[in-house]
Structure formats: structure tokens, C-alpha cells
C-alpha positions in Angstrom: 32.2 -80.9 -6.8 29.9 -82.9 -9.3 26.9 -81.0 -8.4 27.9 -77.4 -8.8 28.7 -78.0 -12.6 26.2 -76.2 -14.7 24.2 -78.6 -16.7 22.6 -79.0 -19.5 18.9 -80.2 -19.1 15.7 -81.3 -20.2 13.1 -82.2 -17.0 9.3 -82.9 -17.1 6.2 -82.4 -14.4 3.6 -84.5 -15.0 1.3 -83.5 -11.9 -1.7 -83.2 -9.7 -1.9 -78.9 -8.2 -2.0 -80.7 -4.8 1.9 -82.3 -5.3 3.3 -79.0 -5.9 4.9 -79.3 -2.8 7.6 -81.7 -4.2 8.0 -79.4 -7.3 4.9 -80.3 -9.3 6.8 -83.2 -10.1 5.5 -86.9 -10.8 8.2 -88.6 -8.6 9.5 -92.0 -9.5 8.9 -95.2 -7.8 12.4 -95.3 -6.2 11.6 -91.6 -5.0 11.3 -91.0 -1.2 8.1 -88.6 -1.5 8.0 -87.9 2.6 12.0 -87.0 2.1 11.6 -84.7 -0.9 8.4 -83.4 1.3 10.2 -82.2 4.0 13.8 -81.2 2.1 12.2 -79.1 -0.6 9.8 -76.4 0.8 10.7 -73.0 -0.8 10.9 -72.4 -4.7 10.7 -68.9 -6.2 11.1 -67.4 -9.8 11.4 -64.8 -11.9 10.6 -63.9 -15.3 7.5 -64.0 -18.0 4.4 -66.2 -18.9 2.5 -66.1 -21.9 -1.4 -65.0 -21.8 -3.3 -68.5 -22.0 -3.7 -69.4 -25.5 -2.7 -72.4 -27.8 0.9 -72.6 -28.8 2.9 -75.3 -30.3 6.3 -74.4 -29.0 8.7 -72.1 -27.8 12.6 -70.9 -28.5 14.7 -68.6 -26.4 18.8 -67.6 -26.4 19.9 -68.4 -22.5 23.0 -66.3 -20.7 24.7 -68.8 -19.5 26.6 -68.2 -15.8 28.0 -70.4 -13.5 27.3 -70.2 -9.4 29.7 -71.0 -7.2 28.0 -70.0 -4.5 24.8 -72.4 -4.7 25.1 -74.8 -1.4 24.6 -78.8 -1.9 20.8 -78.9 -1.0 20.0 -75.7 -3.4 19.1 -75.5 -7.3 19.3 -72.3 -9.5 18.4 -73.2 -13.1 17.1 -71.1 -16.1 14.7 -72.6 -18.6 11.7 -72.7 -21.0 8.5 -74.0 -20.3 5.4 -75.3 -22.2 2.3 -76.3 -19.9 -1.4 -77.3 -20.0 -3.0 -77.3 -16.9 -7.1 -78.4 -17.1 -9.0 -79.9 -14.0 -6.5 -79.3 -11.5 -4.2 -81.6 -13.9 -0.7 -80.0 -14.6 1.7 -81.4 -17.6 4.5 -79.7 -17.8 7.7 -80.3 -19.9 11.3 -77.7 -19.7 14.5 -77.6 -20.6 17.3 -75.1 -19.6 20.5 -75.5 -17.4 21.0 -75.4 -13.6 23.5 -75.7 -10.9 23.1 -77.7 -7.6 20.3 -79.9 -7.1 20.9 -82.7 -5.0 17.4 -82.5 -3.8 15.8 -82.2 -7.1 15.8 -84.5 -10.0 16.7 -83.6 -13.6 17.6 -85.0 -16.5 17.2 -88.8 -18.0 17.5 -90.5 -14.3 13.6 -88.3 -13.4 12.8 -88.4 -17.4 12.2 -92.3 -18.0 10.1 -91.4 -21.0 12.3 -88.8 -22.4 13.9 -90.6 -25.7 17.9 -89.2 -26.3 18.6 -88.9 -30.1 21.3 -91.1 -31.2 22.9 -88.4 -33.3 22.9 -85.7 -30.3 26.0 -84.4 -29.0 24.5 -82.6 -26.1 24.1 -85.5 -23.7 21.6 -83.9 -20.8 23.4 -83.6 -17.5 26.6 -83.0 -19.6 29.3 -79.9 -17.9 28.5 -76.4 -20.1 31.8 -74.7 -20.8 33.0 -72.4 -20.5 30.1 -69.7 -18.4 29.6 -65.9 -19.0 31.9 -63.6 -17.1 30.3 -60.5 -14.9 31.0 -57.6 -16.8 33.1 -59.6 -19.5 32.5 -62.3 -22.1 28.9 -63.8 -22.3 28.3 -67.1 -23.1 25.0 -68.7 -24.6 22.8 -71.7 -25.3 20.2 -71.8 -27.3 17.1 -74.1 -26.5 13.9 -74.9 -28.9 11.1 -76.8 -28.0 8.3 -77.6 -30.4 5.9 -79.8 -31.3 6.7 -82.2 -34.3 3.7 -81.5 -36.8 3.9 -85.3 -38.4 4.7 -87.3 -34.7 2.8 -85.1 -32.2 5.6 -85.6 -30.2 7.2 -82.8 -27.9 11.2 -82.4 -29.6 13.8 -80.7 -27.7 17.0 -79.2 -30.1 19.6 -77.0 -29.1 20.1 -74.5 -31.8 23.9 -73.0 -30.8 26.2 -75.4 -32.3 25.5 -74.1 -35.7 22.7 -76.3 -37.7 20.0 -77.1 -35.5 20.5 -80.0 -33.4 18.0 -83.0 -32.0 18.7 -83.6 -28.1 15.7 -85.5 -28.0 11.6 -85.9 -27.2 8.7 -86.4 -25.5 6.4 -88.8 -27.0 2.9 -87.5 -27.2 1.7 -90.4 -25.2 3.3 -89.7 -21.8 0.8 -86.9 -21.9 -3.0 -86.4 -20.7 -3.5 -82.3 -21.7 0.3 -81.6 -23.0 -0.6 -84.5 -25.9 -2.1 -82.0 -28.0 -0.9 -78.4 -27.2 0.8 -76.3 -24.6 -2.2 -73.2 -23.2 1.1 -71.6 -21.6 4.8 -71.2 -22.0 7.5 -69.7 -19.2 10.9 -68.6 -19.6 13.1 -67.3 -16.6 14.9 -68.2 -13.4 14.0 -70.7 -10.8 15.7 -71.8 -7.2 15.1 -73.7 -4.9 16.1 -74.2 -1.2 15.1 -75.7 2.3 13.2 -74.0 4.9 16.3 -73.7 7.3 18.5 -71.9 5.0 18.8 -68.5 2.5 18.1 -68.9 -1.1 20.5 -69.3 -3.5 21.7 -66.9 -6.3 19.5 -66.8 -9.5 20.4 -65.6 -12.9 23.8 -64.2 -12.7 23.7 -63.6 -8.6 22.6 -59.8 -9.8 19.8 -57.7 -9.9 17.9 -57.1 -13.8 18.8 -53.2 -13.4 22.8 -53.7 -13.9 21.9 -54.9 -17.6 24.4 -55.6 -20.5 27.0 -58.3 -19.5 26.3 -57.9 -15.4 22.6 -59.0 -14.9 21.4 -62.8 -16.5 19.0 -62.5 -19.2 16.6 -64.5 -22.2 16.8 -62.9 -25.6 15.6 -64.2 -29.2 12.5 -65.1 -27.6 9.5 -67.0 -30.1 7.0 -69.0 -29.7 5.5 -71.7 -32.8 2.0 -72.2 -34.2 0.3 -75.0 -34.9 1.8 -75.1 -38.9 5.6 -74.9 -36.8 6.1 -71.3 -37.7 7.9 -68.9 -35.4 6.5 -65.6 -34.5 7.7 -63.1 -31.9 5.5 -62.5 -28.6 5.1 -59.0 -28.0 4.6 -57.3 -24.4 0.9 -57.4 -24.5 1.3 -61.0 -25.0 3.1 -61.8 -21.7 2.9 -61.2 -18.2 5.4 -61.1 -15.5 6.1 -63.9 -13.3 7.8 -63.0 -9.8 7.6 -65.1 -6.5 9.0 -62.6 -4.3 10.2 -59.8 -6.1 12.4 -57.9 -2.8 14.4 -61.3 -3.9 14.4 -62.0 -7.6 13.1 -59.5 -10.2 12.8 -59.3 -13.6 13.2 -56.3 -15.9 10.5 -54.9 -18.6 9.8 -57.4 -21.8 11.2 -55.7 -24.5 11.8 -56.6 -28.5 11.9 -60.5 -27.7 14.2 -60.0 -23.7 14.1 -59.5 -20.2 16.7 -59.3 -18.0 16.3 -61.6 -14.4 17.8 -62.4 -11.1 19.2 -61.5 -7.7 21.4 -62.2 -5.5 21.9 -64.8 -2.5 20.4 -64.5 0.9 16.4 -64.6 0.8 14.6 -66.1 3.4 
């Protein structure tokens, strides 16, 4: 079915706190906001933050895996995100891949203002083939967002295909706070599910403590400054992030990874 391919994609939150309920999410006009209200109630995740600071981008190596157990009013995704959050005013922009999602809203159809590069062969919302194997092959995509040091704007590239290449940006003038820097990046898991129901599978659907090729991870992990330089965050630079961590976990930070996840069945 169309909406358990795993997908490629770039979403943004441009939000008040108080709409966290829907996601953090500026909804669209067409949006039913008292439908997404009452569908969407739980979300957890699982993984690290950055220390607040000022950064200018971030870069991480996804594990890609594919879950066929996610049910059609669940999301699992894995990304990156940069965030500046001042006077209860959150922008926030990501990128990663997911599965499910009927309920949410990613890629270009909830990203009006995200502009697709016309030389980009990674088309958001496009299949990823083929997915890591548990305890076998492991696949990958690699996802950079930074901030262009002559535009201002936010750029997204994808960074496995060989050279580097441009998916596409965020001009600097959909944003209020996010126009200059990002005072926080995330990477890790994310899921999302109704109130009736157990939570879908994260990561690879296994727990951080089976490691190599079983349990989901983030590896190659940098972050930019403001001249566009990389640099590598160290574990006194980041903190764990974990909703409910008898569901999802995440393992120690350690030379640039973590390892993330759980399995399905969380109330």
C-alpha cells in the first residue's frame, strides 16, 4: 500500500508551543485542525539534542529500514532537526524518511514554501530502495542541512549518491527566529499514533542494546558554524531525548552515533 513505502522527506513546523497538539505544525488552510486534533494525540521519540547554542547546520548518516508493521493512521520516521524556539515561538525545519502517515503531513503537499531544486534527483515523497535487513545488509541515506552563507536560506542536500546533491531550501523569509540561526538541532526516531491504539515500531522495531546491523542507528554525526565548517559534537555537547523510554530508548552518544528504537505495542 502507498503509504507504508518509506519515503524520503523534508517537513517544516512553523508554530506557536500551544499547537503542539497537532504536531507543532503550522497546518494549511485546507487542513481540518479539529480532525488532526482529535486523530493525532500521542507522539514519542528517541534520541539526542544539542545543548542550546548557535549553530548553522547539521549532517547525519541515517540506517535506513522499512516497517511493515506500521498501521494506516501511525507514522515512524527518522530525521534531523534544526530549531529556534524564543517567546513561546517555535520554527522548526527536518528532513529524514518515514513510513505511514496518513494522519500527518510531509513533504511538498504541507511544505508550500519549500523550493525543489530542478537538478535534484531525490524528489521528496519518492520510494527508498531497497531498506536495511535485521542482522544483514544495511542500507543508508545521508541528509545535510545548512545554512547557505551568501542566501541565508535553509538548503537541504542528500550527500549518498556520491557528489553532494541539492534536494532543495527554505528561504530565510518563511522564518521569524529560524531566519538567522538554529539555538538547537535533533536527530533520532519519532512515531506517532492515536489514543485508541499501540504505538508503532521505531527505528528498526528493536531495542538500541542489540547494536551492529539489528538495532536502527545515526552515525557521521556534525554540526556547521556560522563560516559553514563542520565540526563533530562531542557527548558533553548533547543530551538525550526520550519520551517514554520503557518504549523507545536510545543508546550512549559515542564518536559521532547512537543507536535508537523499540519495538511495537506502547500504550
Amino acid at each position: 500500500m502507498a503509504n507504508k513505502r518509506l519515503m524520503l522527506l523534508p517537513f517544516m513546523w512553523l508554530s506557536l508551543v500551544s499547537f503542539h497538539q497537532v504536531n507543532g505544525r503550522l497546518l494549511a488552510e485546507n487542513e481540518d485542525v479539529e480532525s488532526r486534533t482529535t486523530l493525532v494525540k500521542t507522539k514519542q521519540r528517541a534520541g539526542y539534542q544539542t545543548l542550546d547554542g548557535t549553530y548553522h547546520g547539521t549532517t547525519a548518516k541515517i540506517n535506513v529500514y522499512d516497517l511493515p508493521d506500521v498501521k494506516g493512521h501511525q507514522a515512524s520516521y527518522a530525521a534531523i532537526y534544526l530549531r529556534n524556539i524564543v517567546d513561546f515561538v517555535d520554527n522548526t525545519i527536518a528532513a529524514g524518511v518515514h513510513v505511514g502517515g496518513s494522519v500527518d503531513c510531509f513533504n511538498l503537499e504541507c511544505n508550500p514554501g519549500f523550493v525543489l531544486s530542478n537538478t535534484s534527483n531525490s524528489i521528496p515523497g519518492a520510494e527508498l530502495i531497497p531498506t536495511s535487513v535485521y542482522d544483514g545488509e544495511q542500507r543508508y541515506i545521508t541528509l545535510t542541512i545548512k545554512k547557505d552563507e551568501y542566501t541565508g536560506d535553509w538548503s537541504l542536500y542528500r550527500d549518498d549518491l556520491g557528489n553532494q546533491k541539492l534536494v532543495g531550501y527554505w528561504p530565510k523569509t518563511l522564518f521569524t527566529n529560524l531566519a538567522q540561526t538554529a539555538t538547537m538541532v535533533e536527530w533520532g526516531g519519532t512515531v506517532t499514533f492515536t489514543k485508541n491504539e499501540t504505538s508503532p515500531p521505531m527505528g528498526s522495531g528493536h531495542f538500541p542494546s542489540e547494536g551492529e546491523r539489528k538495532a536502527a542507528h545515526f552515525e557521521r554525526i556534525e554540526l556547521f558554524d556560522e563560516e559553514g565548517k563542520s565540526y563533530e559534537p562531542w557527548e558533553e555537547d548533547v543530551s538525550i531525548s526520550t519520551d517514554k523510554e520503557d518504549c523507545y530508548k536510545a543508546s550512549a552518544f559515542d564518536d559521532q552515533m547512537f543507536y535508537y528504537g523499540g519495538p511495537a505495542g506502547c500504550n
